[in-house]
C-alpha positions, 0 to 999 in steps of 0.5 A: 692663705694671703689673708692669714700671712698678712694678719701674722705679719700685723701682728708682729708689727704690733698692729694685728688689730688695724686692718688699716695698718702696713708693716715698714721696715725700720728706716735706714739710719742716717747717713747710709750712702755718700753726701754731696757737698757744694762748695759754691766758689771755684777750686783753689781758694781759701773757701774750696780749701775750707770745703775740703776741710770740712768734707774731710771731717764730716765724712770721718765723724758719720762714716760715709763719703762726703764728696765736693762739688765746685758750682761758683758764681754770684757771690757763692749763691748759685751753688746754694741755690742747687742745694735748696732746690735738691731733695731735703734729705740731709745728702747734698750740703753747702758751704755758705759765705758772706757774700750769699747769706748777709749781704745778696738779700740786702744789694739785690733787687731779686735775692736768688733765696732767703738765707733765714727762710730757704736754707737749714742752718747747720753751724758756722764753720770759719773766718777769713780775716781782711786786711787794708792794704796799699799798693806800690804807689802809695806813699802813706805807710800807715793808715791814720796818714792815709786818711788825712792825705785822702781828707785832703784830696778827695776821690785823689786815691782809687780802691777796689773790689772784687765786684759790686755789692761784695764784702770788699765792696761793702766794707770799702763804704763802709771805711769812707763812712767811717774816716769822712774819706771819699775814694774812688771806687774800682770793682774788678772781677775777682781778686787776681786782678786787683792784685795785679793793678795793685802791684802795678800801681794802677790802683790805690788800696784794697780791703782783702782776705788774708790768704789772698794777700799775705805773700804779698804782703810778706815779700814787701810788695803790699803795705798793710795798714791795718787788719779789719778784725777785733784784734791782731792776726798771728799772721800779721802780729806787727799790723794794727787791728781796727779798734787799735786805729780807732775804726772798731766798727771797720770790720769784716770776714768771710764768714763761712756756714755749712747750710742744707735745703730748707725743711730738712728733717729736725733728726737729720738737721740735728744729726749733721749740726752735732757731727759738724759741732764734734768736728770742730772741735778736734785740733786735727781740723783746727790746725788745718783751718789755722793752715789755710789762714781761717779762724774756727768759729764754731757756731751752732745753728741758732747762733749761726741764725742770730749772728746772720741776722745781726749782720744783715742789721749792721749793714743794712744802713751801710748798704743804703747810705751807699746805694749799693745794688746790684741791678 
C-alpha cells in the first residue's frame, strides 16, 4: 500500500519512472518572513537614518518587515562582518560605508572581509557630501588664503579627524598632498568631539559630512572653505566646490551600499538588488534622503563593484605616500 502511494505521488511529480526521485514542495517565494537589516553605525546619525530609509522601502516593495539592527564599530565593518557570517539567504542585509568597503582593506594590516570577495553587492544607495570647514579661531575665510597661510607655517594649523585610517583621515592627506600644505594631524573618536574643539578653538579645520556640520555652519560659528564634491551643494549654494578652488581631486563622500553575505543565491541577489532599484527610484524615498542631507545614488550592483574598486585604486597611493595603517 506504502509502495503504490509513493508511486502515485512520483508520478504526479513527473518522476514515476525514477524510484530515485523525492517529490518537494514548491519553494516558498522569496521573501516570506521579516529581513534583518544591520546598520553598522550607532543610532542617530545620517548612516542610521539612511538605514532607516531604506528598510522602510524594501519592506514597502517586497511586502514583508524589514527590520533594523544598530551593531557600530570599526568603521561599520563589524556589523558586516555579522552579516557575512549569517546564513545567505537573502534575510539579513547591510548598509555598507566608505570606511568598511574602500578604505579598511586598504589601512589595516588584518581587513575583517573582502569587500569584492566576502560580500554580495546589491546596489548602492546614497552620499553624504564633505565639507572643509574652519574653526572659531581661524582667521582665513577662504580656502586659497588658508593654503598660503599654512605654506608659510608648516605643521602651525592643526586638523582632525574622526579616527585613523577614516574618510576624514584619509582625505586630510590627501588636502595636504594636493596644495603642498602639512598640517597637524589630531584623530579624535568620533565627530562630537571634533565639534566641540572646533568651536572652542582647540583645533584648526576639519573635512566633515554635512549633516554633521550644517547647523553649525548655519549659525555662523563654522567657516566653510569649500565642499569636496564635484559640484556645489543646495545646502551650501554660496561655498565653492572643489573643481571650483582648483582641488578636483579633493574629493570624498560617505558612500553608503546595501550589501548581503557572500554567495547569496543569484535569484535572491536579483530579487533584492531589483526591489532596491524600484525603491529608489520613487520620489517618496528621494525626498527623505534629500531630508537627511544624502544624495541618491543609484548604482546597480555591477556598478557598485567597479566604482568600489575605482576608489580602492585612487586611494591606494594616497594611503601609501601617508603611511597610513591601523596597527
Amino acid at each position: 500500500m506504502f509502495r503504490r502511494d509513493w508511486l502515485r505521488q512520483a508520478a504526479a511529480c513527473g518522476a514515476a519512472t525514477s524510484l530515485a526521485a523525492v517529490c518537494r514542495p514548491a519553494a516558498a517565494a522569496f521573501p516570506d518572513r521579516p529581513i534583518t537589516l544591520v546598520a553598522p553605525f550607532p543610532a542617530g546619525g545620517s548612516a542610521d537614518a539612511y538605514a532607516r530609509i531604506v528598510a522602510k522601502a524594501l519592506s514597502d516593495e517586497l511586502r514583508q518587515p524589514v527590520v533594523v539592527v544598530n551593531r557600530p564599530g570599526v568603521s561599520g565593518a563589524l556589523g558586516i562582518q555579522s552579516v557575512i557570517r549569517s546564513e545567505a539567504d537573502g534575510y539579513t542585509l547591510s548598509l555598507a560605508g566608505t570606511g568598511a568597503m574602500v578604505l579598511m582593506p586598504l589601512t589595516s594590516p588584518k581587513p575583517l572581509f573582502d569587500p569584492l570577495k566576502d560580500v554580495t553587492l546589491l546596489g548602492q544607495v546614497v552620499d553624504t557630501p564633505v565639507v572643509f570647514v574652519a574653526g572659531a579661531k581661524v582667521a582665513e575665510k577662504t580656502v586659497q588664503d588658508f593654503i598660503a597661510q599654512a605654506r608659510l607655517r608648516p605643521g602651525a594649523f592643526s586638523i582632525a579627524s574622526t579616527g585613523v585610517g577614516g574618510g576624514t583621515h584619509v582625505l586630510a592627506e590627501l588636502f595636504q598632498q594636493a596644495t603642498g600644505t602639512r598640517l597637524l594631524h589630531v584623530p579624535y573618536q568620533g565627530v562630537a568631539p571634533v565639534l566641540q574643539d572646533l568651536l572652542g578653538g582647540a583645533v584648526d579645520v576639519f573635512f566633515g559630512e554635512i549633516p554633521a556640520l550644517l547647523p553649525q555652519i548655519r549659525a555662523g560659528k563654522l567657516t566653510p572653505l569649500f565642499s569636496a564634491t564635484p559640484r556645489r551643494l543646495k545646502w551650501l549654494p554660496d561655498v565653492p566646490s572643489a573643481p571650483e578652488v582648483g582641488l578636483a581631486q579633493v574629493y570624498l563622500s560617505g558612500e553608503y551600499g546595501l550589501v548581503g553575505p557572500r554567495a547569496l543565491p543569484t535569484p535572491v541577489a536579483e530579487h533584492l538588488e531589483s526591489a532596491l532599484a524600484r525603491a529608489l527610484a520613487t520620489d517618496e524615498v528621494r525626498v527623505r534622503l534629500d531630508q537627511s542631507y544624502g544624495i541618491p545614488r543609484a548604482r546597480s550592483a555591477r556598478a557598485y563593484r567597479t566604482h568600489i574598486q575605482s576608489e580602492m585604486d585612487r586611494w591606494a597611493p594616497v594611503i601609501r605616500s601617508a603611511n597610513i595603517t591601523t596597527e
